[in-house]
C-alpha positions as CSV (number, residue, x, y, z in Angstrom):
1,X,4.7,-21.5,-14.6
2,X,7.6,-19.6,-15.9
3,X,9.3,-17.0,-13.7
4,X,10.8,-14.2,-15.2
5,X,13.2,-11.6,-13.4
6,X,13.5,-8.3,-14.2
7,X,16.2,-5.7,-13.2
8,X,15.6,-2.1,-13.2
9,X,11.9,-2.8,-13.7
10,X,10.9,0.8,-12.4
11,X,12.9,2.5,-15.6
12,X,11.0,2.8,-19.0
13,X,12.0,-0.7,-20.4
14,X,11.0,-2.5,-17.2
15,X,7.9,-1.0,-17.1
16,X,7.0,-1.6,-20.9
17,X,8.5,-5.7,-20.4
18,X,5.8,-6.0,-17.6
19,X,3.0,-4.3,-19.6
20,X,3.7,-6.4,-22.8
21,X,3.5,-9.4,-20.4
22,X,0.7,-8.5,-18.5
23,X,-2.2,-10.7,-20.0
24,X,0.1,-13.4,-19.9
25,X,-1.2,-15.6,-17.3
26,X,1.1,-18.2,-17.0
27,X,4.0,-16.2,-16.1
28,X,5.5,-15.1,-13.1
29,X,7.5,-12.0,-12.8
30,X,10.5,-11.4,-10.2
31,X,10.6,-7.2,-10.3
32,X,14.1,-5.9,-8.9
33,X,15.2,-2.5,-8.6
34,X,17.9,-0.6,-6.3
35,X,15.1,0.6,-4.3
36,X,12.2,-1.8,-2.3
37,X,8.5,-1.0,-3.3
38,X,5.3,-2.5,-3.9
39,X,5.6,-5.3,-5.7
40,X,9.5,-4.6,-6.1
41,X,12.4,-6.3,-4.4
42,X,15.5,-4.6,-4.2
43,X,18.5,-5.7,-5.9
44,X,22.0,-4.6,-5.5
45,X,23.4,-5.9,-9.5
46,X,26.8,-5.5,-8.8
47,X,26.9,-7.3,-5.5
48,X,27.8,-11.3,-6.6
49,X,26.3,-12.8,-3.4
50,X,22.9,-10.6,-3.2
51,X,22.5,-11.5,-7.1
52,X,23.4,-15.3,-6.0
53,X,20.9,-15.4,-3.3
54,X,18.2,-14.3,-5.3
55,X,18.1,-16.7,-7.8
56,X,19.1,-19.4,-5.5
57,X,15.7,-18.4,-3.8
58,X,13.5,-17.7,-6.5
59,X,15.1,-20.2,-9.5
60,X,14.0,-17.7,-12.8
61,X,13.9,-19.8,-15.6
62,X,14.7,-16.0,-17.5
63,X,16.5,-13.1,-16.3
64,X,15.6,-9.8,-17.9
65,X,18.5,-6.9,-17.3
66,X,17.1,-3.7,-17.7
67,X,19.0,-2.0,-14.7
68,X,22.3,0.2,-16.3
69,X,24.0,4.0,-15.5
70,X,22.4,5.4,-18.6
71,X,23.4,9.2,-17.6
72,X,26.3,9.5,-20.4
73,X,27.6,12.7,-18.6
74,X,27.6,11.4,-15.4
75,X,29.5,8.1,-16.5
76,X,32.2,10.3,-17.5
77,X,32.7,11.5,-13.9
78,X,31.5,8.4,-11.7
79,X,33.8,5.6,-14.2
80,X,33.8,2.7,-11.3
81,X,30.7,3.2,-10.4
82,X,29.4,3.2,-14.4
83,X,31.6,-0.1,-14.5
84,X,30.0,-1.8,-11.4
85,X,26.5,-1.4,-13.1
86,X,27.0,-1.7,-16.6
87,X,29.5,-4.5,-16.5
88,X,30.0,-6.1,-13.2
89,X,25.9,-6.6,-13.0
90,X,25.3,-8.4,-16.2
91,X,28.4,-10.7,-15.3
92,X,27.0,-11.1,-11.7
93,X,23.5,-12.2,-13.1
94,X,24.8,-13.9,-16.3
95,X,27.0,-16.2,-14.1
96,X,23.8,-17.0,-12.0
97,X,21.7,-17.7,-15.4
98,X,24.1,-20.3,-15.9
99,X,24.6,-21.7,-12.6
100,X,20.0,-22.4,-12.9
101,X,20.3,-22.8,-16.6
102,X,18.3,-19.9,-17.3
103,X,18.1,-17.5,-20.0
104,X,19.6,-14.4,-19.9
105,X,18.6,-11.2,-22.0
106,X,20.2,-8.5,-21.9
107,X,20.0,-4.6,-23.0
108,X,23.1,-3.2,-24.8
109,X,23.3,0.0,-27.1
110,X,25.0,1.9,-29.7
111,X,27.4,3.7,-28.0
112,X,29.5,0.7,-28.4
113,X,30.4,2.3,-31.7
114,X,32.6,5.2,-32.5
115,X,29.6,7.0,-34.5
116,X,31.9,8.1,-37.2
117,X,30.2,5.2,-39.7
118,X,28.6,6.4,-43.2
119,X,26.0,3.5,-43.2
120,X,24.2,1.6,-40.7
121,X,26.3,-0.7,-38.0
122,X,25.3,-4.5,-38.0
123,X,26.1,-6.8,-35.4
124,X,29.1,-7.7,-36.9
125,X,31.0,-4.3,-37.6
126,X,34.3,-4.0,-34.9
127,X,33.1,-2.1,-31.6
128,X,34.9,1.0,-30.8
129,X,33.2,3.1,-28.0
130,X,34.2,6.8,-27.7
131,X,32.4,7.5,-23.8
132,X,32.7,6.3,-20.2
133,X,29.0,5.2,-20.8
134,X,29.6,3.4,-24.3
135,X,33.0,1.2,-22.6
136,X,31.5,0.5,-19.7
137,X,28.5,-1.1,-22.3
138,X,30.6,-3.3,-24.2
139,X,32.2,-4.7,-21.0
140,X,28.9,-5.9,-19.6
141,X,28.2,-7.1,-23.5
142,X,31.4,-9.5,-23.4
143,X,30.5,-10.8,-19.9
144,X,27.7,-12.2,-20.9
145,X,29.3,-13.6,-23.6
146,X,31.3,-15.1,-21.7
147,X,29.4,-16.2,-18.8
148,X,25.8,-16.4,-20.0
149,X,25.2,-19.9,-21.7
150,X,21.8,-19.1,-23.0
151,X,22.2,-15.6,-23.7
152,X,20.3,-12.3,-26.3
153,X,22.4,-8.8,-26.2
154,X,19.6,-6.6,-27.5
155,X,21.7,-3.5,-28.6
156,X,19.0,-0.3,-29.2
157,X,19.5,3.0,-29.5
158,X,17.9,6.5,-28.8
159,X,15.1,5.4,-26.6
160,X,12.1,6.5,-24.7
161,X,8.9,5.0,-22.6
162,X,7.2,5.5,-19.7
163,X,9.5,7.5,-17.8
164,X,12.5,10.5,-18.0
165,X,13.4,11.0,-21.6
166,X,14.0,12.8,-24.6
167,X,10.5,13.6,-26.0
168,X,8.8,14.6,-22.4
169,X,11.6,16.4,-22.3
170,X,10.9,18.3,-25.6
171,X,7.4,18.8,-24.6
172,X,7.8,20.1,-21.6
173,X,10.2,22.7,-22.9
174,X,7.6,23.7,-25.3
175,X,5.2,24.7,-22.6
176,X,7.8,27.3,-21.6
177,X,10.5,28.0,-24.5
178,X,9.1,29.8,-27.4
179,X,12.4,28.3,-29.3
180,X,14.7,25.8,-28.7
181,X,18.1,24.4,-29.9
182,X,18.6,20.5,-30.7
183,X,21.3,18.8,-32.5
184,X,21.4,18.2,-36.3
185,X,24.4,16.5,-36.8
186,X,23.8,13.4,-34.7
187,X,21.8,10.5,-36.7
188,X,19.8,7.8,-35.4
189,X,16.9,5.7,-34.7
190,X,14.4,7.3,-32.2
191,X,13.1,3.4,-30.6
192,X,9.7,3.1,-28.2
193,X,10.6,1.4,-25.5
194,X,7.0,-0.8,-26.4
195,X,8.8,-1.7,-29.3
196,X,12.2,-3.0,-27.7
197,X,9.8,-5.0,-25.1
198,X,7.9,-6.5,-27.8
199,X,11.4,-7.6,-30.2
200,X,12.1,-9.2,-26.4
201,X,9.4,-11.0,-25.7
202,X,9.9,-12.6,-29.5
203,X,13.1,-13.8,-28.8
204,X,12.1,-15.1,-25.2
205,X,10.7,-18.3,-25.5
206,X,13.4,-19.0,-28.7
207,X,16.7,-20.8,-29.0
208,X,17.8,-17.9,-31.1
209,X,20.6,-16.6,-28.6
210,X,23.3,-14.2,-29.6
211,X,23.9,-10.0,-30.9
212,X,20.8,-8.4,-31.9
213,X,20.3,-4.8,-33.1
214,X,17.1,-3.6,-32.4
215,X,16.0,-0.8,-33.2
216,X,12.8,0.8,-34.5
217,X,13.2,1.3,-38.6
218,X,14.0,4.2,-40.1
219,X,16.1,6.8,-38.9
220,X,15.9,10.8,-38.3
221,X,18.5,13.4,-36.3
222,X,17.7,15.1,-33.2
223,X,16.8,18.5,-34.3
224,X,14.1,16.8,-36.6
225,X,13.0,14.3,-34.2
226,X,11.7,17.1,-32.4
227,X,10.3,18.7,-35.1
228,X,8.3,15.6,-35.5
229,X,7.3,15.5,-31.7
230,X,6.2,19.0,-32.1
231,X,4.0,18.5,-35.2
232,X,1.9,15.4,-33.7
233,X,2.0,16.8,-30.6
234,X,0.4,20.1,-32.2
235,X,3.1,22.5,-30.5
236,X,4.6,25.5,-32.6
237,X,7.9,25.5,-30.8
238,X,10.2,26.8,-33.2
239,X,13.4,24.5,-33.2
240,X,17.0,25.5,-34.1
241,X,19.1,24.0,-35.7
242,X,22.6,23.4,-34.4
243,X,25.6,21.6,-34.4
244,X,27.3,19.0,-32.0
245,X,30.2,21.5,-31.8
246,X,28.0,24.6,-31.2
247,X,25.8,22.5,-28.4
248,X,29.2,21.7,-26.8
249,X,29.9,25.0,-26.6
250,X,26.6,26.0,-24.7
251,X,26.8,22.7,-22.7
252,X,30.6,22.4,-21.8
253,X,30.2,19.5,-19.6
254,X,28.7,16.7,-21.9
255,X,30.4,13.9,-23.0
256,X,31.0,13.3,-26.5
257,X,27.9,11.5,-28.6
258,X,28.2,9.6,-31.3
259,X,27.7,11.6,-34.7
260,X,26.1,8.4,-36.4
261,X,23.8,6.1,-34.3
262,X,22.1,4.2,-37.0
263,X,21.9,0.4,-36.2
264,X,21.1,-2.1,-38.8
265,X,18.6,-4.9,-37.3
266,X,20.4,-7.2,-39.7
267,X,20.5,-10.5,-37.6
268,X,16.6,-10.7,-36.6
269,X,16.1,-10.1,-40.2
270,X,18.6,-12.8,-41.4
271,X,16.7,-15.1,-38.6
272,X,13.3,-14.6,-38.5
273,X,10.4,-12.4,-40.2
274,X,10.1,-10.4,-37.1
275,X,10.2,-6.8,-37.9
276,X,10.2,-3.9,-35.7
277,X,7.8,-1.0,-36.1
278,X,8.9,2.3,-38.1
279,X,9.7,4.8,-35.7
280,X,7.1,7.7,-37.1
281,X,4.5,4.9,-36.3
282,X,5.8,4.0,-32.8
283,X,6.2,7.8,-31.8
284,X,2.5,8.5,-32.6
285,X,1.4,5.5,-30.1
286,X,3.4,7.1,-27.9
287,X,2.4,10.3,-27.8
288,X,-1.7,9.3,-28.6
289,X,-0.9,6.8,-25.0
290,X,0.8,10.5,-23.5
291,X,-1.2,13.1,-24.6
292,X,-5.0,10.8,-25.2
């Protein structure tokens, strides 16, 4: 039987890696989080000898890392502690990957890129991050690299599940906010978290290792992606319009974004037929999942 462990399985990728995998019979899941619960083992990622003594124990023949500081503001203020997670943890568990020859697969983003592009990043375009959040990213990226043997960076962008994000977010401000104001100078690819779990569980079992961009196809900006959330949701929340530079004004304290987000998927295209869903199509899943 394969075992698979999973870090941060309690956040919205976890939990969508453990639902695609659930009819799956013949494999056995490892489910780590900072915090103990049912069915959950806690995991400390950035501590090298509670990461070693896990897979000493439990030999994983994969190792899914889902667990990262993903609060960009935050990351700003709390740099070591961003760096401990979102590098120090990938190296910790890509350097026990290798020690039990195991796979490692792990969950990168876009914010590895300036965001000042005019057409959609590959894998192969030069990294330049602007944030605390996006640096921090790229140093657990190179880890990897370096440590991991057997290793997929699955860089995605913009995205939401089961759990905290940007659409609940927009709904629930539509029970209460007649109006609201979103940002319509930042593009990107809004990508279900279903779908990033499913381009995973491709690549799994393969000998395909290396950068991936995966993302779900098409792209949109924030102001309209909430217009779109609004419409299938049937809401009539008006939505404004505004600027990056306008929202930083009203929002002082938020790190910088990237303007452009738009990753190309170019390598799983180049190596495979596999093609992820369009992200209109993926969002009305969502929601008809959300909302029945």
């Amino acid at each position: 039987m394969k075992k698979i462990l999973v870090t941060g399985c309690n956040g919205q990728l976890g939990r969508a890696i453990r639902n695609e995998y659930a009819a799956d019979t013949d494999i056995s899941f490892i489910n780590t989080d900072v915090v103990e619960g049912e069915g959950v083992t806690a995991l400390d990622i950035t501590d090298v000898d509670a990461v070693m003594t896990m897979a000493r124990a439990e030999k994983p023949d994969v190792i899914i890392n889902c667990a990262a500081h993903t609060n960009v503001d935050k990351c700003e203020e709390q740099w070591d502690l961003a760096y401990k997670i979102n590098a120090i943890g990938p190296r910790n568990l890509s350097i026990a990957a290798t020690e039990l020859g195991a796979k490692m697969i792990h969950v990168s983003t876009d914010y590895v890129f300036a965001g000042n592009g005019t057409k959609p990043y590959t894998e192969f375009d030069a990294t330049d991050p602007v944030s605390a959040y996006g640096k921090t990213k790229l140093e657990g990226e190179n880890f990897v690299k370096e440590f991991a043997e057997r290793h997929f960076i699955l860089r995605t962008a913009w995205l939401y599940g089961d759990g905290k994000n940007f659409v609940k977010t927009m709904l629930r401000l539509s029970e209460s906010h007649p109006e609201v104001n979103v940002v319509s100078d930042q593009l990107g690819s809004p990508t279900s978290a279903v779908e990033l779990a499913k381009m995973i569980r491709f690549l799994e079992p393969t000998d395909n290792y290396g950068l991936f961009h995966a993302t779900c196809e098409g792209d949109t900006n924030w102001a309209d992606f909430t217009e779109e959330i609004f419409k299938k949701a049937g809401k009539d929340t008006k939505v404004n319009h505004v600027t990056s530079q306008q929202y930083k004004q009203m929002n002082p304290a938020s790190a910088d974004r990237p303007a452009y987000s738009i990753l190309e998927n170019y390598m799983i295209k180049l190596t495979s037929d596999y093609r992820m869903a369009d992200w209109h199509d993926a969002l009305d899943v969502y929601l008809k999942n959300l909302l029945g």
